[in-house]
Phi, psi and omega in degrees: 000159179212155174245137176059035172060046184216126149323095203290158182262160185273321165304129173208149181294171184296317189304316187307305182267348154309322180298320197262290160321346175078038195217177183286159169286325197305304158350301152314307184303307216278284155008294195263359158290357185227018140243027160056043186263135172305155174215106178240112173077010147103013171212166192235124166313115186282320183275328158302308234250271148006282190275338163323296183313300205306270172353302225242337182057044194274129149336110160286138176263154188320325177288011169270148174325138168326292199303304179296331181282316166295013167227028160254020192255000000 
């Protein structure tokens, strides 16, 4: 996948996907503790955290990114 015309790594940090979700880090953090998402070193499995949500049917808020919105569609 790529954002801003760059290829992404599948780990990123909470700001990163805060950025790409529209949502606060702290959000992110609260998110992936309660889909039992892991955080190693200070990163998040993208794809982990991605099919959690999809599964969970988490509501996207209007500021997530486009590129994200076609893969919860």
């Amino acid at each position: 996948m790529t954002y801003g015309g760059r290829e992404l790594s599948n780990h990123l940090t909470p700001a990163e996907i805060s950025n790409m979700l529209g949502v606060s880090d702290r959000d992110v953090i609260r998110l992936c503790n309660q889909e039992s998402v892991p955080i190693y070193n200070g990163r998040i499995d993208k794809n982990l955290l991605i099919a959690s949500l999809r599964e969970s049917d988490y509501p996207l808020p209007e500021t997530t990114e486009p590129v994200l919105r076609r893969l919860f569609a």
